[in-house]
C-alpha positions as CSV (number, residue, x, y, z in Angstrom):
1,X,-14.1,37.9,96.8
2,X,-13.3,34.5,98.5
3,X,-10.6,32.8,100.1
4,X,-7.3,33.7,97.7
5,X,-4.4,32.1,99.4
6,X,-4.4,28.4,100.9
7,X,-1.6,27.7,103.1
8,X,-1.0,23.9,103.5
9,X,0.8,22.3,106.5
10,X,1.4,18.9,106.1
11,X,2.8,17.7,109.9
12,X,4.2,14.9,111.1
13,X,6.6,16.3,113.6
14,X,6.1,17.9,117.2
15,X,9.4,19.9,116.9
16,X,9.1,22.7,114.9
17,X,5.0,22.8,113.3
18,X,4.6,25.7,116.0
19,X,6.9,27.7,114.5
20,X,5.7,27.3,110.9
21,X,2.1,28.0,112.2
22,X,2.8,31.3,113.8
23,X,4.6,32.3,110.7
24,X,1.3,31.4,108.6
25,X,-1.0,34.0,111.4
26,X,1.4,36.1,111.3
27,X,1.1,37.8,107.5
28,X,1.2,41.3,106.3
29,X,-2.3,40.3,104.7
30,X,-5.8,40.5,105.3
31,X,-6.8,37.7,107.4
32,X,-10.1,37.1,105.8
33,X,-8.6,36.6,102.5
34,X,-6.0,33.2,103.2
35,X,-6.9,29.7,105.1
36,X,-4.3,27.7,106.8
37,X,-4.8,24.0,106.5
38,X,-3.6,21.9,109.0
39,X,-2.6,18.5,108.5
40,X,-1.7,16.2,111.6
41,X,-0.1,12.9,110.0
42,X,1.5,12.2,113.5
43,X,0.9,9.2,115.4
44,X,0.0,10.5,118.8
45,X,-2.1,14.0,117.6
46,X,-0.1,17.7,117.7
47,X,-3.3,19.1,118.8
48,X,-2.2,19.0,122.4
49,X,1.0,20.8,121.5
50,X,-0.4,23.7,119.6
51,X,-1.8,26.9,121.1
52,X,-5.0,27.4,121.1
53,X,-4.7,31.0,120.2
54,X,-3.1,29.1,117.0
55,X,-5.9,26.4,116.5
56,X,-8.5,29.7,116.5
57,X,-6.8,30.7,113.5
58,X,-6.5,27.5,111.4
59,X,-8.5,24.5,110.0
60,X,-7.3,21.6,111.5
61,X,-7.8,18.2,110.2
62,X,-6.6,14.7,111.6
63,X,-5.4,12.0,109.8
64,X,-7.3,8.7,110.1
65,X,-4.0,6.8,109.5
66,X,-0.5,7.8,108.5
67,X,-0.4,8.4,105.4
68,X,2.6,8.2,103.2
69,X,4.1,11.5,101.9
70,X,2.4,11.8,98.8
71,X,-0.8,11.0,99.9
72,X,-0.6,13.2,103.2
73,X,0.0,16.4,100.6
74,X,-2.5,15.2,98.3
75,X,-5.3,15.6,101.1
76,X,-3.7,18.8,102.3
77,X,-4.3,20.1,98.5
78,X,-8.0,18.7,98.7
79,X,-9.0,20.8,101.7
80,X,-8.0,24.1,99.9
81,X,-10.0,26.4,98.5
82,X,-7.9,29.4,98.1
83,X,-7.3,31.0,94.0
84,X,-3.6,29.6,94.9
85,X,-1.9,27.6,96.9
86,X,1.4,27.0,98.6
87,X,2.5,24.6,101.1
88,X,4.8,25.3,104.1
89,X,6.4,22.2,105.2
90,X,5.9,21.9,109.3
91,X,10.2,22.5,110.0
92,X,10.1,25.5,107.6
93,X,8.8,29.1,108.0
94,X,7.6,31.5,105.7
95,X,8.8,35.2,105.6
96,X,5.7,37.5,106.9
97,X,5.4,39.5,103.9
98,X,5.2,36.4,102.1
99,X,1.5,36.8,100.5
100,X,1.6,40.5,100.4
101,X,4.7,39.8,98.0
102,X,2.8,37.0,96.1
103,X,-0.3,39.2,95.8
104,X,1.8,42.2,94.2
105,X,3.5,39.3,91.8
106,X,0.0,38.2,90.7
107,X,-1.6,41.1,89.9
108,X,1.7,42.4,87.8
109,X,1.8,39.2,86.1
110,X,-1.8,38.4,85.0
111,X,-0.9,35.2,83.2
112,X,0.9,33.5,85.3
113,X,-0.3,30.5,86.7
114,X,2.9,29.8,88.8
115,X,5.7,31.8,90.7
116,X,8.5,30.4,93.1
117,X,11.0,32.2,95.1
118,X,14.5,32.1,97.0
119,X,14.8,30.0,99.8
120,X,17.2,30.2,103.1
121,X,18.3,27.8,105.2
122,X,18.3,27.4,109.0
123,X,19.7,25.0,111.8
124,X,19.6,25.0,115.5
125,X,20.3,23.3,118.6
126,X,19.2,20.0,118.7
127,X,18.3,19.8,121.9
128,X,16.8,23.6,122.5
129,X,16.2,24.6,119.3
130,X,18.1,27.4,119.7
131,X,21.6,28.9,119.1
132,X,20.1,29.3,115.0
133,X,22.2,30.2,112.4
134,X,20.6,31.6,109.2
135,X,21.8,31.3,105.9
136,X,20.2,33.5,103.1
137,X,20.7,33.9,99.7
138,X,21.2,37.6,97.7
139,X,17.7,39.4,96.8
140,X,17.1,40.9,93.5
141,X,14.5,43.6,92.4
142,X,14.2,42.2,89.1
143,X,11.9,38.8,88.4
144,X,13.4,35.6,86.0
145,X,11.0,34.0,83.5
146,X,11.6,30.4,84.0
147,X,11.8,28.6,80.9
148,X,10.0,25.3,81.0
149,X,11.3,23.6,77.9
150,X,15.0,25.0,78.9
151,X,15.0,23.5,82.5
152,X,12.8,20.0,81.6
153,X,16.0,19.6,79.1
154,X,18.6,20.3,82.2
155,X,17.2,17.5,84.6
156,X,17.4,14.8,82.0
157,X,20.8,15.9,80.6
158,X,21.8,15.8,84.5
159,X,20.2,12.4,85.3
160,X,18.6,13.3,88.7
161,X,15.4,15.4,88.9
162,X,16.6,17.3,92.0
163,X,20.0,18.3,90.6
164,X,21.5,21.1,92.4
165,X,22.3,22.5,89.5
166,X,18.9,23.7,88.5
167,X,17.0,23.0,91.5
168,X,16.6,27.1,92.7
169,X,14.9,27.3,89.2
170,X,11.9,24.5,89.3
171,X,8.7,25.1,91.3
172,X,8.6,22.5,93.5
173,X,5.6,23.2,95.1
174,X,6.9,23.7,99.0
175,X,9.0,27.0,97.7
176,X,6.2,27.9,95.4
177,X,2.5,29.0,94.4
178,X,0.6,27.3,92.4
179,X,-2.9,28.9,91.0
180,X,-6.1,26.4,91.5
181,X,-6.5,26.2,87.8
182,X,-3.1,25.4,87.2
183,X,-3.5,22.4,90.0
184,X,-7.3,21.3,88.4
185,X,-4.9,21.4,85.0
186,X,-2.3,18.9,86.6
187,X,-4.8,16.6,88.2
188,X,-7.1,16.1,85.1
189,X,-3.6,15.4,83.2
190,X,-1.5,13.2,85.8
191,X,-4.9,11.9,88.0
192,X,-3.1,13.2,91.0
193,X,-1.2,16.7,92.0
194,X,1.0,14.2,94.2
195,X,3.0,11.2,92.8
196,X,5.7,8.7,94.1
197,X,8.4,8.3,94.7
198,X,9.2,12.2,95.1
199,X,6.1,14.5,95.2
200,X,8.5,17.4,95.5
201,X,10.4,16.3,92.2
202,X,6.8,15.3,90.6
203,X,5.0,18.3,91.0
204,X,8.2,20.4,90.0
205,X,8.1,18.8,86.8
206,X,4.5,18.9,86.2
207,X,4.4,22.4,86.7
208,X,7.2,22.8,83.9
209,X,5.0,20.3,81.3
210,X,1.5,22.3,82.3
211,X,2.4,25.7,83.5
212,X,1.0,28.2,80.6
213,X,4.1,30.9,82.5
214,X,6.4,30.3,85.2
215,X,8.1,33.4,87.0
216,X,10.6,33.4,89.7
217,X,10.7,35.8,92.3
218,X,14.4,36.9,93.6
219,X,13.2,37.4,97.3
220,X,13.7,35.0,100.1
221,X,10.3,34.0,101.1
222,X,11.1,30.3,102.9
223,X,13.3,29.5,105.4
224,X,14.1,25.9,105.6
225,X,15.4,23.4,108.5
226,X,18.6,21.6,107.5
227,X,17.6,19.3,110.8
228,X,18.0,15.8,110.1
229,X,16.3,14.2,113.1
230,X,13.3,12.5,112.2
231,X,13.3,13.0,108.6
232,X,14.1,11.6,105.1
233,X,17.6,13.0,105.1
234,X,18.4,11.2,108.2
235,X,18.4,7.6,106.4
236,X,22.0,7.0,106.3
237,X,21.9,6.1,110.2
238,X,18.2,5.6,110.4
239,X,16.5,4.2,107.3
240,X,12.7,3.9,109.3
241,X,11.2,7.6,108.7
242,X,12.4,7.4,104.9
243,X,10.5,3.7,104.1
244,X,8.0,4.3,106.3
245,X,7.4,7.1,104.0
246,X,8.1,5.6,100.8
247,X,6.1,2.1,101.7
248,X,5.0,-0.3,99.4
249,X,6.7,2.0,96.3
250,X,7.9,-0.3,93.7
251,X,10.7,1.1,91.2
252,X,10.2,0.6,87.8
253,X,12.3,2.2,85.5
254,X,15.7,3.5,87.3
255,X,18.7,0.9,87.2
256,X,19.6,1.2,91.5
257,X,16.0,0.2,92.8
258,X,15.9,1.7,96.3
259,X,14.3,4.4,98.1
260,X,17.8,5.1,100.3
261,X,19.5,6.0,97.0
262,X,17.8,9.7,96.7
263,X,19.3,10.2,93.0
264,X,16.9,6.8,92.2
265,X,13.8,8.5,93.7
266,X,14.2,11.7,92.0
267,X,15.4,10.4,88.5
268,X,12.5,7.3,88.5
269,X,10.1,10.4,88.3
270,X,12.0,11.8,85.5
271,X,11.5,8.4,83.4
272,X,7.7,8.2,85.0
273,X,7.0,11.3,83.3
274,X,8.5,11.0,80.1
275,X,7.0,8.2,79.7
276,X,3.4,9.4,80.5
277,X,3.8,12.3,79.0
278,X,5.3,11.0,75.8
279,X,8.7,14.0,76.4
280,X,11.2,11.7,74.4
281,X,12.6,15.0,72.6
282,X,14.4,14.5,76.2
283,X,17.7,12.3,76.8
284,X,18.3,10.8,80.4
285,X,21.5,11.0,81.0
286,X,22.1,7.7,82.9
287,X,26.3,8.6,83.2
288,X,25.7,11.3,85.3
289,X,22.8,9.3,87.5
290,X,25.4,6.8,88.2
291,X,28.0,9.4,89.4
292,X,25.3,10.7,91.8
293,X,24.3,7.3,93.1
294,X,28.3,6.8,93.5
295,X,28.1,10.1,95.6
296,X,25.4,8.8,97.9
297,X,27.4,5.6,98.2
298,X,30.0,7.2,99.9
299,X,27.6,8.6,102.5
300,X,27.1,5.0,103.6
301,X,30.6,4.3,104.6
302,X,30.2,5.1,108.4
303,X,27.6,2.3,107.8
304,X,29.4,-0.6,107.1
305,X,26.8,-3.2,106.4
306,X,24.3,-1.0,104.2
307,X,27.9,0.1,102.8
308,X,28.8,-3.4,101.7
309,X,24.8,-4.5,100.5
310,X,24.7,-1.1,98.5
311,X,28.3,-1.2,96.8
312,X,27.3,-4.2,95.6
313,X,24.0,-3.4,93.7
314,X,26.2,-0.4,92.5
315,X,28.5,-2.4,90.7
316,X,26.3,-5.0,89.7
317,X,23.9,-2.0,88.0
318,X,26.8,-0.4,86.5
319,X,28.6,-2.8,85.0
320,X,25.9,-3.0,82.9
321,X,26.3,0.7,81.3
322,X,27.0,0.6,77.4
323,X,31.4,1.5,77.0
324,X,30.4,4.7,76.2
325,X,28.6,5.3,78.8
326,X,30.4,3.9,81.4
327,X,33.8,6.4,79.9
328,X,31.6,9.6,80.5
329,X,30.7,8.0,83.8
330,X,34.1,8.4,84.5
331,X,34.7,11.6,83.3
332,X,31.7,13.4,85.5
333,X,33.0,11.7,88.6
334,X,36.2,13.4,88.0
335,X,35.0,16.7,87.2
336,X,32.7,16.3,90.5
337,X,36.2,15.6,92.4
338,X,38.0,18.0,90.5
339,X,35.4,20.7,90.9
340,X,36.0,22.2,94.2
341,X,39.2,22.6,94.5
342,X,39.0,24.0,90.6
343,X,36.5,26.6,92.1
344,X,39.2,27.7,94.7
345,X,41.9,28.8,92.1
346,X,39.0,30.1,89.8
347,X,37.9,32.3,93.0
348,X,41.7,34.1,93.2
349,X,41.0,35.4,90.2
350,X,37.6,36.2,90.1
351,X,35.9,39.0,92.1
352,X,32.4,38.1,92.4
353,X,31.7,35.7,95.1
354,X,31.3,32.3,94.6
355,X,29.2,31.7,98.2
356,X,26.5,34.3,97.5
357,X,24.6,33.4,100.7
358,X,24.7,35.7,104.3
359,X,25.8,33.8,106.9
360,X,23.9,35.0,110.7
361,X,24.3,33.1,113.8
362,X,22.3,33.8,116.9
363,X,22.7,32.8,120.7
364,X,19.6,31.8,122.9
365,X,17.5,32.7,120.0
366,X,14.9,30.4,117.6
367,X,14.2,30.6,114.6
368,X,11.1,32.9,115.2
369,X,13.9,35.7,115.7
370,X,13.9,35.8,111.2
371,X,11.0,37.6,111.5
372,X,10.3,38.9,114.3
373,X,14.3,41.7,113.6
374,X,13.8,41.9,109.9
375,X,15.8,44.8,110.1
376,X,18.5,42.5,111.2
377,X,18.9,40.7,107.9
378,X,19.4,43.9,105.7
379,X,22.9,43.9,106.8
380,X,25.0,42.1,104.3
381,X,27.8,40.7,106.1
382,X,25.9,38.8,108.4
383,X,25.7,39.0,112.6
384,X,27.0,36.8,115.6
């Protein structure tokens, strides 16, 4: 039958990649039928930190150089040969009944070339990696047809390809599977699977232009670190990780040219891709961008002299917005004020719950204890 399942690890950090590799062995699935591809893009080689009862049960390849982000995922994609492919980003774990899920997905749907799935969140210790707290979305039996037209529309009317908005319902491809002919489709189309300044963003959107069906699956199959230490997110105090990522990317199209401004990296893919692509049926809605780059401006404030170099690119890029599109800049940052404390009257009166994620903290336990006390998670309200 052949290899049906490629699991991807792209890894860069020491931290956590054991913890994504055991979930990988681990599956409810036949072991003959998935690969796991491992990619070391670090700089001094995680060989030496993984077991080798782990590098038995993986294909391991090393890096000649370090590669930027999109390129490092690009060559994780080229060493697969599964019928579909997912990647599990090296801080991240996947649930063990992951591919036995996928599998039952795939052979309900038969044309579906691409399914993605709930996602939790997790954080721990920094020093220990432990004392985790889990936070998990509600499950549903029933399965969403995502509507590609519908939610290509919602990123340009909300300026920023990684709105949070939509984002639960776009395939970005580390919370999803792609099938190989669905990827072969992509890269005949685009030249690449991979694209800067966001591959997450770019193959999101690529799935929505190619994907012949898209289905979501209400179950939480990926846990994701919310640690900042030596990543992307971590740019506000320490810009290195993020441009050493993003090097030599030149912006061409987005108003706020910089990678630290993560609306700009997600929204230049947007305009990439409509432009490519020829999607002009499809507004950008440059008010709202601004009112998310004035967001991430605010982040910089403890940081007083990218505070001060960014505020003033700000301005200079905004005062350039039409009248009318300065007003509704106005308007959206208001509602984004306005919102939250809007939601807490609106929540008096409302029964259903606006947080619909379970909450459960742990002490002297890692993140290994998700699946290792399933049963655990079942309860609804959550454990300390």
């Amino acid at each position: 039958m052949g290899i049906k399942f490629s699991i991807i690890i792209p890894a860069t950090r020491p931290e956590c990649v054991n913890f994504a590799i055991e979930s990988a062995i681990n599956q409810n699935f036949k072991k003959n039928e998935y690969e796991i591809i491992l990619i070391d893009n670090s700089l001094s080689g995680l060989k030496k930190i993984i077991p080798l009862e782990y590098l038995k049960n993986i294909k391991y390849f090393k890096t000649k150089k370090y590669l930027t982000v999109e390129k490092n995922w690009e060559f994780g994609f080229s060493k697969a040969k599964g019928f579909w492919q997912l990647m599990l980003c090296d801080d991240d774990i996947i649930d063990l009944d992951c591919l036995r899920t996928l599998d039952k997905k795939i052979t309900y749907h038969k044309n579906c070339d691409c399914f993605l799935w709930n996602y939790g969140f997790y954080k721990f210790n920094a020093m220990e990696r432990k004392n985790v707290s889990i936070s998990l979305p509600l499950e549903s039996k029933n399965d969403y047809v995502i509507d590609s037209e519908f939610y290509l529309k919602k990123l340009f009317q909300l300026g920023n390809g990684l709105s949070s908005k939509v984002k639960p319902f776009i395939p970005f491809v580390p919370r999803s599977v792609y099938s190989k002919s669905l990827i072969q489709r992509i890269k005949k189309k685009n030249g690449t699977l991979m694209m800067q300044p966001d591959p997450m963003v770019g193959t999101g959107i690529l799935a929505l232009i190619f994907a012949k069906k898209i289905i979501k699956i209400n179950k939480n199959l990926t846990v994701i670190s919310t640690h900042i230490k030596n990543s992307a997110a971590n740019h506000i105090n320490d810009s290195s990780t993020l441009e050493k990522m993003m090097k030599n990317f030149e912006f061409k199209y987005i108003p706020i040219k910089t990678v630290r401004f993560f609306p700009s990296l997600s929204s230049e893919v947007l305009l990439i891709l409509q432009i490519k692509f020829n999607l002009s049926q499809y507004k950008f809605n440059i008010s709202r961008y601004f009112c998310d780059c004035f967001s991430q401006l605010q982040e910089f404030k403890n940081n007083k002299k990218d505070y001060k170099r960014f505020k003033k690119k700000f301005l200079l890029e905004i005062n350039k917005l039409s009248f009318q599109d300065y007003f509704l800049y106005i308007i959206y940052k208001f509602e984004k004020i306005l919102m939250p404390y809007l939601n807490i009257v609106i929540s008096k009166f409302n029964k259903k719950k606006f947080n619909v994620n379970n909450i459960f903290k742990f002490e002297n336990e890692e993140i290994s204890i998700y699946n290792l006390k399933k049963e655990i998670f079942k309860n609804k309200d959550g454990i300390s």
